[in-house]
N, C-alpha and C positions, 0 to 999 in steps of 0.2 A: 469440561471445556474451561479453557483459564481466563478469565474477565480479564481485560487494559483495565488497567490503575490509569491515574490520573498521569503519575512519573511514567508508564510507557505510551501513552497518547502522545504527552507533550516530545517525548521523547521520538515517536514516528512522525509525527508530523515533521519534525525538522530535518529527518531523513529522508523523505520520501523528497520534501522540496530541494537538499541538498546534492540527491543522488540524482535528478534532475538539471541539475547546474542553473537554478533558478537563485537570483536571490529574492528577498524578503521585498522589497521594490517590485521587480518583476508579477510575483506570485499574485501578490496585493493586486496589483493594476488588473490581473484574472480574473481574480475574487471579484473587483470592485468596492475594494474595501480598504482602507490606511494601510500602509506596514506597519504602524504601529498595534494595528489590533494581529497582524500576523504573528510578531515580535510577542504580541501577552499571549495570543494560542500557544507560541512553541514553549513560552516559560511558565504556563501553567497561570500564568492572573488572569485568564479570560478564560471559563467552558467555550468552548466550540458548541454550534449545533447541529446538527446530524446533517441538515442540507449544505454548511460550506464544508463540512468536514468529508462527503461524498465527490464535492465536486473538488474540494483541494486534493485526492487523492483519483480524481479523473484529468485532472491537470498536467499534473506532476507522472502520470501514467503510473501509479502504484497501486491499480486497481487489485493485479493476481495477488501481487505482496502481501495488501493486507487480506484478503481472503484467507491465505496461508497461518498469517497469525492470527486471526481468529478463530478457525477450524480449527488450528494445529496441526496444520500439513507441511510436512516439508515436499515439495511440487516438486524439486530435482530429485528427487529419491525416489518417488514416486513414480514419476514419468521414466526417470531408469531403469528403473522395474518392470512397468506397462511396457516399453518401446519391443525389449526383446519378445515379449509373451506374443503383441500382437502382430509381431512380424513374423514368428514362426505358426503363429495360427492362420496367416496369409498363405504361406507355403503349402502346410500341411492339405490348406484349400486347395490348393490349384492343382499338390499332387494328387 
């Protein structure tokens, strides 16, 4: 299993809020917290703690994503693979 480094945290954190079309203003006021303390999560001067870091990727909806990198699943490969198996195991059902 491959650990986040500090450079890919800071580095998904700014993803997950940007791929969201949040800015750092927005996010903040979620949080309940400064943008400037959003601003040192994404450049790495602040640790995050496990509780804003759950909710900033429940915010921002990056929950599957980061599952994905953590696990090391790639989810559309996966699920394209799944999709056909269990549709023809549907079939096979019924005939």
């Amino acid at each position: 299993m491959k650990l986040l480094t500090a450079l890919d945290y800071r580095k998904l954190l700014k993803k997950f809020r940007t791929d969201a079309n949040m800015t750092q203003e927005e996010l903040a006021h979620e949080l309940n917290i400064s943008q400037s303390h959003v601003s040192k999560y994404e450049l790495g001067r602040k640790v995050i703690d496990i509780e804003t870091f759950m909710q900033w990727t429940s915010i921002t909806n990056s929950d599957v994503y980061l599952a994905s990198v953590i696990f090391g699943i790639d989810l559309l490969n996966t699920a394209t693979q799944l999709i056909p198996m269990f549709i023809g195991g549907i079939f096979r059902w019924i005939l």
